[in-house]
N, C-alpha and C positions, 0 to 999 in steps of 0.2 A: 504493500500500500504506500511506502514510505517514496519507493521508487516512483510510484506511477505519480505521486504530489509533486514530483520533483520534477518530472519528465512535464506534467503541466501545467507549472511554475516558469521553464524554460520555454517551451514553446505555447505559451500567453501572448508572446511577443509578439505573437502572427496577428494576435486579435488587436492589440493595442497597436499597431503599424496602420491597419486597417481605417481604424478610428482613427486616428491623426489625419488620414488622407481624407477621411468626410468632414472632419471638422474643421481644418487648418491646412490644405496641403501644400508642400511643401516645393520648390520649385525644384525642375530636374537634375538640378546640379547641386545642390542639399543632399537631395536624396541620395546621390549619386557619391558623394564623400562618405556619407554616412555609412554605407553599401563599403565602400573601400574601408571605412574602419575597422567594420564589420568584417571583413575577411582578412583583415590582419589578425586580430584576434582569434579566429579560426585556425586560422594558418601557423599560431603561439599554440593553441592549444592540441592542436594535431602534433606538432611536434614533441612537446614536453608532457604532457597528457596522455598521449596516446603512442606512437612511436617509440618514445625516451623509456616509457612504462613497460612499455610489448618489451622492449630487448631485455629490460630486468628480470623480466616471467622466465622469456625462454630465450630464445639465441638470432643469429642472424638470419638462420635459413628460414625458420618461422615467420617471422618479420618482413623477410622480401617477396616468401612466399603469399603470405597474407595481404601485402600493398599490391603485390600484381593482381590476385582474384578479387581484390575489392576494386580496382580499377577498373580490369576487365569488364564486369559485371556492370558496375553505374554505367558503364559508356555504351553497353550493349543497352540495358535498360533505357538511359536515356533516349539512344537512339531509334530504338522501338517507337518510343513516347511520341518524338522529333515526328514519325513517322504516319503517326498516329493523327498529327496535328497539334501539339502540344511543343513546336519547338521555341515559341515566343511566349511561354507561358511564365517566363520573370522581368519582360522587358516593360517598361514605362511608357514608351512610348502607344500604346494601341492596337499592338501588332498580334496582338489575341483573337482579335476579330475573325482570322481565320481561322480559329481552332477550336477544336472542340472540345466540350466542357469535360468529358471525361477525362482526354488526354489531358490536359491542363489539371485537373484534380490529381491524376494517376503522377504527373510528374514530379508534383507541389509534394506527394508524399514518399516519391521514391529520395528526393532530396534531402528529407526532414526526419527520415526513418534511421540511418547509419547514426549519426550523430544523437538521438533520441536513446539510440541501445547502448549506445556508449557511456552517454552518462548514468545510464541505471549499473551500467559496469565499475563506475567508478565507487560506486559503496560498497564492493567487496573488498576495496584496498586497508580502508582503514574503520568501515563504518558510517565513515560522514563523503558527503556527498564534494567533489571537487570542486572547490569556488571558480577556478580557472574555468575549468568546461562548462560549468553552467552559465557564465558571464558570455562565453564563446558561442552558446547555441544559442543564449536568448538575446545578445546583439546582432547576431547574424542573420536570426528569424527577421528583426524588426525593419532593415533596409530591404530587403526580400519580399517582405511582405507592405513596404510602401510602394518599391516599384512596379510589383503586378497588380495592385489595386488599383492605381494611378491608370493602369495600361487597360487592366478591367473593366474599368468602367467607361472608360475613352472609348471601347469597343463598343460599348452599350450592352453591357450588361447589368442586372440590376444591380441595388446594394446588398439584397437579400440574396439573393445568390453568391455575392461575392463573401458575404459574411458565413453565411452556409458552408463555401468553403472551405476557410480557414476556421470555421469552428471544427468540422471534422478533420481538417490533417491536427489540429492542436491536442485533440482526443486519441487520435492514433498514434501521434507520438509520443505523448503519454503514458498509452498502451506499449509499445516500445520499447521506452523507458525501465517500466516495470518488466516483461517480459526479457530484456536483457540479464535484468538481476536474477529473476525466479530461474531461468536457463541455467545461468553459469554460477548458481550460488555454491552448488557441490564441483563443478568443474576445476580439471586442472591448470596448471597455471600455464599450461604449452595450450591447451583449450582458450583461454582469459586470451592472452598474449595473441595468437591466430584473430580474433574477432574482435579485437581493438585494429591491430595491422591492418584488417579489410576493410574496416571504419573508416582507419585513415586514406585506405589508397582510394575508398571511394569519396572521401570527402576533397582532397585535392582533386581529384576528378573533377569535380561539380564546381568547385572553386572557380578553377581555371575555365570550364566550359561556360558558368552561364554569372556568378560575381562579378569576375575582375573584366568581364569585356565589358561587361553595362558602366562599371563604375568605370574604368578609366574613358569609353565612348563620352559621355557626359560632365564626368570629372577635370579633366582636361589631366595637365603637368602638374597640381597637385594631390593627383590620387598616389601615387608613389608615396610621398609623405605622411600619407592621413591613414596610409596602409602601412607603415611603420608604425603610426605613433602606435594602435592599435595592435600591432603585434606587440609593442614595450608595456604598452598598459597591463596586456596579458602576461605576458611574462613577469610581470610585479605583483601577479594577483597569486601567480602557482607559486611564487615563493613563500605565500603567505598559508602554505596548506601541507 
């Protein structure tokens, strides 16, 4: 239970992104830094969280083994999705228009799912739940989910719809969440280590495929910076844990 509070604690974020974008939204290039912070912080937490942790469980073969099949996997998945009609399904711009609701749901949770089991993973380390990755998934959710809503509803789709959505991927991830921890509570730690590693390789995946191209598209030459700070910030938080 402890898990799944936490799993939707972290991805809340989806919902209150949402909300910001009906009541205040935010110009494309706000969002668009914000989104670059946001995967600095990911990109801190994939490292030290997830990676730095897998090679202490178990070793390197593990490790690389694990970032190639979680890589493999998101990019096949995604590109199903892509296929589907869901390839513009995080972009600000309006380019949703052509897609369809499912794909667009199916890709919004293939995204938010790796990183969702990951932090239910992380209270098998010590008991308490990792400040780092939680900060990392629920600042990541929140630019992700201003610029598909933004693009959402420019498409013309409703609010209700839009909100529907992100109320179920935040329920699923959640579920995720908890299901991470309930899986690997009796698991070995070559088991823990394997399914953090796939986390990561799929979460650079998604990084790199559908974050850092909106943000620096819109960001301009300060997304490099703001995707730093954002990495330092993270990394200030996992020392604190």
């Amino acid at each position: 239970m402890i898990a799944f509070l936490w799993g939707l604690a972290a991805s809340s974020s989806l919902l209150i992104g949402a909300l910001l974008v009906f009541v205040r939204p935010l110009s494309q290039r706000a969002v668009a830094l914000v989104m670059a912070f946001g995967a600095g912080v990911l990109l801190s937490a994939v490292a030290y969280d997830l990676v730095e942790d897998a090679f202490e469980r178990s070793d390197a073969t593990t490790l690389l083994i694990g970032l190639g099949a979680g890589a493999v996997t998101f990019y096949a998945g995604d590109l199903l999705i892509d296929r589907m009609g869901g390839a513009d399904r995080k972009r600000s711009t309006g380019a949703q228009a052509t897609g369809g609701g499912a794909a667009i749901a199916f890709g919004t949770v293939l995204d938010g799912v790796p990183e969702s089991v990951v932090l239910g993973t992380t209270l098998l380390h010590s008991g308490g739940i990792s400040v780092a990755m939680l900060a990392a998934v629920f600042l990541s959710n929140l630019p992700e989910a201003m610029a598909a809503t933004t693009g959402l509803t420019s498409s013309g789709r409703s609010r209700l719809s839009v909100m529907v959505l992100w109320l179920t991927t935040t329920l699923v991830s959640a579920l995720a969440a908890a299901v991470g921890f309930t899986v690997l509570a009796d698991a070995s730690g070559g088991s823990v280590a394997f399914v953090q590693a796939f986390a990561a390789g799929a979460l650079l995946t998604m990084l790199t495929d559908t974050m850092v191209p909106e943000a620096y598209e819109f960001g301009g030459p300060s997304t490099g910076l703001v995707t730093v700070l954002g990495f330092s910030v993270a990394f200030g938080l996992s020392t604190l844990t």
